[in-house]
N, C-alpha and C positions, 0 to 999 in steps of 0.2 A: 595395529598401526599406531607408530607415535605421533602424535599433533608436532606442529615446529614449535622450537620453542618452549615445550615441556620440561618443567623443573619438580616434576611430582617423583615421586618413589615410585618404584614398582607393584602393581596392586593398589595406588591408590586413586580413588576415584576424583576426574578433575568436577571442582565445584561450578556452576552456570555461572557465565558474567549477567550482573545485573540488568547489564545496559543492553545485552542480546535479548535476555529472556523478554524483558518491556517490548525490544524493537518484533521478537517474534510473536508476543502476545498481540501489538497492535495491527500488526499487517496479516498476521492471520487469524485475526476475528473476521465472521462469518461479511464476507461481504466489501472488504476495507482494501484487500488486494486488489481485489477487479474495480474499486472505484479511482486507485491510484494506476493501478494501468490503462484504464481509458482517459484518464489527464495525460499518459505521458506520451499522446499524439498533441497535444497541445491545450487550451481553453476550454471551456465548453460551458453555456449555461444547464440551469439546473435541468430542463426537460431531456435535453439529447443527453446528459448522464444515464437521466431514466431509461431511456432509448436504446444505450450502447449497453447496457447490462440488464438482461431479461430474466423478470422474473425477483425483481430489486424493490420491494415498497415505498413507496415515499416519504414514509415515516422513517424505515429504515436508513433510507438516502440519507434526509436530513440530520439525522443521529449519528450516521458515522462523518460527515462531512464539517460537523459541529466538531466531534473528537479529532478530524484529521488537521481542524482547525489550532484547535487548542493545545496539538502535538506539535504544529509548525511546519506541517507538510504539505498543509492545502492554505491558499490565501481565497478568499470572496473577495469580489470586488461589484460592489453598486453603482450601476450606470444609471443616472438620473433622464426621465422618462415618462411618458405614459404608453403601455405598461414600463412599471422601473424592473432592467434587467440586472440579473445577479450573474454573475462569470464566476467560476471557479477555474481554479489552476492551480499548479504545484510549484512550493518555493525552491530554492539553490535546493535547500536538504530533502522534499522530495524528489526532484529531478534526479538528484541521487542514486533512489531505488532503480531507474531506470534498467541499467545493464542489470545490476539484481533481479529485476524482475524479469526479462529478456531471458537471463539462464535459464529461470525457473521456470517458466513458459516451456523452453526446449527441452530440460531435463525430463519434464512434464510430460511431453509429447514420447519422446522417448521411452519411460518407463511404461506408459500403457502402450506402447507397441512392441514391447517385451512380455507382458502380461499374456 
């Protein structure tokens, strides 16, 4: 099958786009998928992230939630307080992934009821 688009030779292999391999190295590091898909119901503070994804550390939480940060996919926002609450959400560029992720969910579904 030829991709669209293809200006390669016959037999030669196409090279990965840089920008894909980052975007699939990020969203599929262990845990980063399911914390962008449970944003893409909308907000949530840190606890009900813990909550929507079982089985998720909080260590871990924080760690990928700091990298989803510094990617520009995920915004924090501190509500001033006692307790002071933290909301996380997904920016324009993660909203993004949305239908992205939607297929891949059903593709998902699909393939292990082919299995």
């Amino acid at each position: 099958m030829e991709r669209v688009g293809s200006t390669q030779a016959e037999g030669e292999k196409a090279a990965v786009c840089p920008h894909f391999h980052h975007a699939i190295e990020l969203i599929g590091k262990r845990w980063t998928g399911a914390i962008v898909f449970a944003l893409t119901d909308g907000p949530k503070r840190y606890a009900e992230l813990g909550k929507a994804i079982p089985g998720l550390s909080d260590r871990l939480l924080s760690q990928r939630l700091r990298e989803l940060e510094e990617e520009g996919l995920v915004e924090r926002q501190v509500e001033a307080g006692t307790p002071v609450r933290v909301i996380y959400s997904l920016t324009e560029a993660g909203q993004q992934l949305d239908p992205v992720l939607s297929e891949l969910k059903a593709w998902a579904q699909r393939w292990k009821k082919a299995a």
